[in-house]
N, C-alpha and C positions, 0 to 999 in steps of 0.2 A: 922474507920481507912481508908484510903487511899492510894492503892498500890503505891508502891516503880516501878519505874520501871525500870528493873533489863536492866542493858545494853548491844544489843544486834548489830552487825552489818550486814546485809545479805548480802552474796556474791551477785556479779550482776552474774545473768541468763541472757544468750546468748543462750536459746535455744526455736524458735517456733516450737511446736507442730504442725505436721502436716503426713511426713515422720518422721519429728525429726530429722534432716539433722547435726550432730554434725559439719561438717566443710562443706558441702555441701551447695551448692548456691541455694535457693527453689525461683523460678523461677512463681510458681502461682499466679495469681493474684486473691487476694482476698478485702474483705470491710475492713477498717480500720479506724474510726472513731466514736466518739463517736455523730458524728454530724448526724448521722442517726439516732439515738432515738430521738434527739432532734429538725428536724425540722418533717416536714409531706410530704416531696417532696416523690413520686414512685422512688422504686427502680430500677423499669423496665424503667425508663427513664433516669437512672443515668448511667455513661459509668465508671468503673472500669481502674483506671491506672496505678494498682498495685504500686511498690515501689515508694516514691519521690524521693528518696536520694538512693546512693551505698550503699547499706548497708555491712561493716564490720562482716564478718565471723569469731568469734573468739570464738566463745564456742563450749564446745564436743557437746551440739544439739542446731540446731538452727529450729523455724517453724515459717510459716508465722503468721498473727492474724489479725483479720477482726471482723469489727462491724456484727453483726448479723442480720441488717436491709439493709446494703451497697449494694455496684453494683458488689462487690468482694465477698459478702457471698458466703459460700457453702451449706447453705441451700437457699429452695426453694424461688423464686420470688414470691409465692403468698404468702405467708406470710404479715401479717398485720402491717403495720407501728404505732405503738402508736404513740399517737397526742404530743404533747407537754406539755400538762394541764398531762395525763397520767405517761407519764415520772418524772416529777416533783413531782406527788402524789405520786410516789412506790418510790423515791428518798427521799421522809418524811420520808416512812413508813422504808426506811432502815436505816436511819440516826435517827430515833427514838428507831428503833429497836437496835443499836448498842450502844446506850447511855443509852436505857433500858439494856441491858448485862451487862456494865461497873456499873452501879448502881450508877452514881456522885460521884466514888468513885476516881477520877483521882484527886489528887491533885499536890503540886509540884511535878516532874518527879522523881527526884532523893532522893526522903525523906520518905516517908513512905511506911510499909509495905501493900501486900496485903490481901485485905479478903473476895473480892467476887468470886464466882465462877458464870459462865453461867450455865441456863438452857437449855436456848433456843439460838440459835444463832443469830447474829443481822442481817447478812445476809438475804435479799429478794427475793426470785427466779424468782422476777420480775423486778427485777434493773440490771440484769445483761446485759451483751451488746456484752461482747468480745469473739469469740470463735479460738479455735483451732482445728484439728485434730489427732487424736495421734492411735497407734496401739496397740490394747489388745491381750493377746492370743497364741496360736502356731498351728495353722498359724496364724499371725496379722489380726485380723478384725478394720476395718477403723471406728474410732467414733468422734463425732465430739463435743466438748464440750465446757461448759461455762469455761473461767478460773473468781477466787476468789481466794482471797487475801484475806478475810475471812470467808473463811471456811476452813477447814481441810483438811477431810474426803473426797476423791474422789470416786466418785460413778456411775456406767451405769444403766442402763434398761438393766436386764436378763430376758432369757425365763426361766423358763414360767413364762409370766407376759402379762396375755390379755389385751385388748386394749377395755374400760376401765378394772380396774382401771390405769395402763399404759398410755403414750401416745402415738399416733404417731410421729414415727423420720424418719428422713430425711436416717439415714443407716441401714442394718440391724440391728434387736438387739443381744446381743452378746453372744452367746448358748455358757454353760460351758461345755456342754459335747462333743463340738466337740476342744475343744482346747485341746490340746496333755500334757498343761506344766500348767494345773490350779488345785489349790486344794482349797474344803472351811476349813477357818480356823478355830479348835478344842475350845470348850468351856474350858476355863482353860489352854487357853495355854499361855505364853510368848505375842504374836502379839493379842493376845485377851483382856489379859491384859491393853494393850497399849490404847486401846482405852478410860481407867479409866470412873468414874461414867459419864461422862458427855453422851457417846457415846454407851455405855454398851446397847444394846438392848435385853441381856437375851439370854438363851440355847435355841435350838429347840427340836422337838421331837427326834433326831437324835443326839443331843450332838454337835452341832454346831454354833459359834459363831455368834450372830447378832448385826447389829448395826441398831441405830436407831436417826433420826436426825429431830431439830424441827426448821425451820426458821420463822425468822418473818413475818408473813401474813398467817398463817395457813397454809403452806406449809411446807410439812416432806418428808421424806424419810427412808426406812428403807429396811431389807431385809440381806441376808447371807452376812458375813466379807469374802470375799477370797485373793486367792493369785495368782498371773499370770505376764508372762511376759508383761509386758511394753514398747511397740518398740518407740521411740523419732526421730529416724531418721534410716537409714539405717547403720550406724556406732557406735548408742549410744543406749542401753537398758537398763531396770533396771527388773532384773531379780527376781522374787518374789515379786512383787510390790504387795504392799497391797490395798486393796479396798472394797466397798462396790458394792454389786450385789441384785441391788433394786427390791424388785417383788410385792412391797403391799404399794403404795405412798397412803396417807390418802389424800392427793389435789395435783393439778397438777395447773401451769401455767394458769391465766385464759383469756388469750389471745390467740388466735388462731396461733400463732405463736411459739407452744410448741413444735419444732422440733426436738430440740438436742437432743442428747442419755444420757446426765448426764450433772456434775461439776469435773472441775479439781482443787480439794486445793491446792492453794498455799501459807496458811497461816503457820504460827511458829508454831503451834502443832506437836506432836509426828506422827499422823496418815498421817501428809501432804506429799507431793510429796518430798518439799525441804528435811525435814529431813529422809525421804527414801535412798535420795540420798549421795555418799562422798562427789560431792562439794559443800553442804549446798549453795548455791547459786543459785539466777535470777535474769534474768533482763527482761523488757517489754519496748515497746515503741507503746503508742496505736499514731494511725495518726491526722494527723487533719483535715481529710475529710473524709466522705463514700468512697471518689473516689479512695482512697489510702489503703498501707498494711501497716501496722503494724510489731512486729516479738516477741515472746519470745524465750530467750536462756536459758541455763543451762550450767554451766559453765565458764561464762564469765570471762572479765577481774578482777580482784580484782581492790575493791574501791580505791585502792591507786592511781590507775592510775590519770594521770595528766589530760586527757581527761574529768573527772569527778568532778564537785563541790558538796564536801563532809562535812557531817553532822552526829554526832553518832544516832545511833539509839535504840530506848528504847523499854521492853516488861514488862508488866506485868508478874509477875509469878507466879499467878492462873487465868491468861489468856494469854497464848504466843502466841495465833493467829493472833492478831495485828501488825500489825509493827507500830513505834509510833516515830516521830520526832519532835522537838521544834522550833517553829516561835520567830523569836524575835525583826521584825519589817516587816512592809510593806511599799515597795516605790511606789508612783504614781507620773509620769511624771517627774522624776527626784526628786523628794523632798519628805524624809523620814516623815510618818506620825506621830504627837506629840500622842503616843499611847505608857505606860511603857511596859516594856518587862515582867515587872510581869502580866501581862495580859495574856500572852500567856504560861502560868509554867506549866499550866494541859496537854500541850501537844497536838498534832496533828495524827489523825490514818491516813496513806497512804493508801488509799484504792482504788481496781480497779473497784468496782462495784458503787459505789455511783457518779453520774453527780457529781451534785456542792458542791462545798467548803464553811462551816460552819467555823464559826469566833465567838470569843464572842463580845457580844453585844457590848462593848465597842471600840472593834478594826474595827467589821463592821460596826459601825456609821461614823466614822473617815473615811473610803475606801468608803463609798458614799459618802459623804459630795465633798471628794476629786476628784470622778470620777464624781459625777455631775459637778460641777466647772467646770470640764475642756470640759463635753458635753454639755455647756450652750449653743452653736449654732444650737442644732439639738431640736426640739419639744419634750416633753417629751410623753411618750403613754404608756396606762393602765400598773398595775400589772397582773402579772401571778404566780398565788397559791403563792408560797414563794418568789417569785424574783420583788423587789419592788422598781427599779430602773431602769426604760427600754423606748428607744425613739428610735422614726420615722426615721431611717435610709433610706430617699428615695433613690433609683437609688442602684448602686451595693456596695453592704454592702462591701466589700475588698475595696472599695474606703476611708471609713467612716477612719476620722480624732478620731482614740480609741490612750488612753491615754497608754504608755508604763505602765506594773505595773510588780512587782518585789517583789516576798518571798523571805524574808532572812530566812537564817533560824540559828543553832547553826553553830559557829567557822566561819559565814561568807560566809555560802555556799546560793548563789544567784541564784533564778529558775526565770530568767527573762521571764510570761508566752509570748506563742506566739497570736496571734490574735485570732485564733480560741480558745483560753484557756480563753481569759476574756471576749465574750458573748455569749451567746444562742438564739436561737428563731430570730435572725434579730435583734438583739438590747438590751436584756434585760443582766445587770450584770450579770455573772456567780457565784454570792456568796451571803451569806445567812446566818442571824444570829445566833444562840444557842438560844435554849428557855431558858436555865438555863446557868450559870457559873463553876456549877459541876463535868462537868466530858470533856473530850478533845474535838477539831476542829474534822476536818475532810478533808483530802485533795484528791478532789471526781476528779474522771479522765476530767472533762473537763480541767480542768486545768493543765491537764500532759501531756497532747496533744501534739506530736512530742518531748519529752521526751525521753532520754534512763533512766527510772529509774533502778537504782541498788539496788539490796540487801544484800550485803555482810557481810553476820554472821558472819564468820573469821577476819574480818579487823573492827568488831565492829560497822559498819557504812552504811547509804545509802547514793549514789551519785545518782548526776541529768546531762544528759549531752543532752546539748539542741541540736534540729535543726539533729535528731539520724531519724527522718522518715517521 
C-alpha cells in the first residue's frame, strides 16, 4: 500500500540562527551558497559579501546561513573543499538513502494510505552544506550547526565525549553541568515518549532517556535526550527545547572538515525544532554563491502572503519529516514540456540537504532533450557521476546563453530557477533521473538558490518567493 499524504502546510521561518535575532538586523557576513560544495575553487581566495539583497526582517528570529565551505563560513578556512565527483557521490548516497526510507511506497499523493515506517533516516551526514549558529544553555554557549530538513532530532557534541570517538569543532563543546537551566530527560517520561520507536534509544543505568539515530552512510548518533534553553536571537528563545546530547557517535564525517558541533532538525516530526515551537513555521533562503548569506527565520510571514508563489504541501503520516510538494509541468525557454502531469503524482520531497533535483525518468528525458536543443551552440564535455548533460562554457560562465527553466508546481505556483539553480561544475545540468518510478522527486537546494522558501503548517502550504538573497 502506498501512503496517502496527509496535507500539511508549513509556516515560512523568518528566523537564522545565529544570535537568532527575532526582529534584529544580523549584520555578519557569512558563506551562503550551495556553490561551494560544488566547485573546488579555495576558500581562502574567495572574498565573502555577505547579503545580496535587503533582506526583510519579519520573523520573531531571524539568523544568518552560510555554505560550510564559503568565504562567509564560521568554521575554519582550512577545512577541506570536496571535489565535485564527492559532492555528487554523498548527493546519491542521500537521495538513495531517502528513497530507501520511503520504500517506493509514494504513490499518488492524495490516495493511499501509509505503511512504512523509517529505520534509518535517509539523511547523510555528508550532504549537508548549510549552517547556522544558535545558543544552548544558561548562559548561551555559541554552536554552530548543520540545518536539515530531514532529520528531526537536534543534537550537539556533550562532554564528556573525547575526541575520538567525538570530533573536533570549531566551538567549544557544550558542558551540561555548567548550564544553570538543563535537565536530562526521565525514561518514561511524556518528551521520552515523543521520540516513539524510531528514535527510542533505551534507559541508561540512571534511568535516563536516550536517543539514538542512524543516517545513511553509517553515520549515527546517539547519547542522553535533554532539555535546555534555546537562544534564537537576543529577543526569541525557546525554553526547554528538546534535544539530543551526543557522547558515543559509532562514525563520524569522513572528511576532514567535521567541524560543526551537531544538526539542527528542521524536519515535521514531533522531536524537530518547528514543532517545538508556537509558530510551527520556517523559512530559508540558501544564496547563490559562496560569496554571499543566506538567512533562516522562524516566524515568518504566513504563506498567504502575496509576495509568495503558493502550493499545498503534503506528509506522509508514518513519516512527517518530509515536506512533499507536487510538480505538474516543467518549462524550458518559454515552452511547456509534452510530459503528463501523471508523471509527477508521487510527488516531490523539498529538501535542504540534497544538491540536485531528481525527476522521473520520463520528465528528465524531456528537460534534456529540451535544455540540449537550446545549448546546441556550446560543445558538449564528459559526464560527471550522475549528471549527464554538461558542455564547454569557455570564458565567464555568467555570460553563457542558459535556457530560462521554470517548476510549476500545484495551483500554479511557478519557481522560475535562477542561474546558479540550473548548473553545477561550470556547465553540467543540475538534474538527475530516479532509478525507479516508486516512490517521489526530489527538490535538492541547487535549485532553491536565492529562494525564500516557506513552510507554513497553518496555511497548509509552501511558498517560493524568488530573487529573497
Amino acid at each position: 500500500m502506498t501512503p496517502t499524504l496527509t496535507l500539511l502546510l508549513l509556516l515560512s521561518l523568518s528566523s537564522p540562527i545565529g544570535h537568532a535575532g527575532g526582529h534584529e538586523r544580523v549584520q555578519d557576513k557569512e558563506d551562503t551558497g550551495a556553490e561551494a560544495a560544488t566547485r573546488s575553487s579555495i576558500k581562502s581566495k574567495a572574498v565573502c559579501s555577505g547579503h545580496r539583497v535587503s533582506i526583510p526582517v519579519s520573523g520573531r528570529a531571524w539568523l544568518p546561513l552560510n555554505h560550510r565551505h564559503g568565504p562567509c563560513s564560521p568554521l575554519p578556512a582550512s577545512a577541506r573543499m570536496p571535489s565535485t565527483a564527492d559532492v555528487l557521490r554523498r548527493d546519491q548516497l542521500r537521495e538513495k538513502g531517502i528513497r530507501g526510507v520511503l520504500n517506493g511506497s509514494a504513490s499518488a499523493v492524495e490516495r493511499h494510505p501509509a505503511t512504512v515506517r523509517p529505520v534509518t533516516l535517509g539523511s547523510s551526514l555528508d550532504t549537508l552544506e548549510y549552517v547556522i549558529t544558535m545558543g544552548l544553555g544558561t548562559p548561551a554557549v555559541k554552536q554552530t550547526v548543520f540545518i536539515d530538513t530531514g532529520s528531526d532530532i537536534t543534537w550537539v557534541q556533550c562532554r564528556p565525549c573525547p575526541v575520538p570517538p567525538c570530533h573536533q569543532q570549531k566551538d567549544p563543546m557544550f558542558d551540561p553541568a555548567r548550564s544553570a537551566t538543563y535537565s536530562a530527560v526521565p525514561c518514561g517520561s511524556a518528551a521520552c515518549r515523543g521520540l516513539g520507536s524510531d528514535f527510542f534509544g533505551g534507559c541508561s543505568s540512571r534511568n535516563l532517556c536516550r536517543y539514538a539515530i542512524s543516517y545513511a552512510g553509517n553515520d549515527s548518533s546517539t547519547g542522553t535526550y535533554s532539555s535546555d534553553k534555546l537562544t534564537l536571537s537576543p529577543t526569541y528563545a525557546v525554553d526547554g527545547f528538546l534535544f539530543g546530547c551526543q557522547h558515543t557517535p559509532e562514525e563520524t564525517p569522513n572528511d576532514d572538515d567535521a567541524r560543526t558541533d551537531g544538526i539542527m532538525g528542521l524536519g515535521g516530526g514531533v522531536p524537530s525544532l518547528v514543532s517545538q515551537t508556537a509558530e510551527k513555521a520556517f523559512s530559508y533562503c540558501l544564496p547563490p554563491s559562496p560569496s554571499y548569506s543566506g538567512f533562516l527565520t522562524l516566524g515568518a510571514p504566513r504563506v498567504s502572503s502575496s509576495r509568495f508563489a503558493v502550493t499545498p504541501m503534503y506528509i506522509y503520516p508514518d513519516h512527517p519529516t518530509s515536506y512533499i510538494v507536487v510538480l505538474q509541468a516543467i518549462v524550458v525557454a518559454g515552452r511547456r514540456l509534452d510530459v503528463p502531469t501523471s508523471v509527477f503524482s508521487k510527488g516531490a520531497i523539498m529538501d535542504s540537504g540534497t544538491p540536485i533535483t531528481t525527476l522521473p525518468p520520463e520528465a528528465y528525458r524531456a528537460l534534456r532533450a529540451a535544455f540540449r536543443k537550446e545549448m546546441r551552440m556550446y560543445p558538449r564535455a564528459a559526464p560527471m557521476e550522475n549528471l549527464d548533460t554538461c558542455f564547454n562554457l569557455d570564458g565567464d560562465v555568467s555570460d553563457a546563453k542558459l535556457p530560462n527553466i521554470t517548476l510549476v508546481f500545484e495551483r500554479g505556483a511557478a519557481m522560475e530557477l535562477d542561474r546558479k539553480g540550473i548548473i553545477v561544475n561550470d556547465g553540467c545540468l543540475a538534474f538527475a533521473p530516479h532509478n525507479d518510478d516508486t516512490s517521489p522527486g526530489i527538490i535538492g537546494n541547487v535549485q532553491q538558490r536565492t529562494f525564500e522558501v516557506l513552510y507554513d503548517i497553518g496555511g497548509q502550504a509552501v511558498g517560493f518567493r524568488r530573487g529573497a538573497c
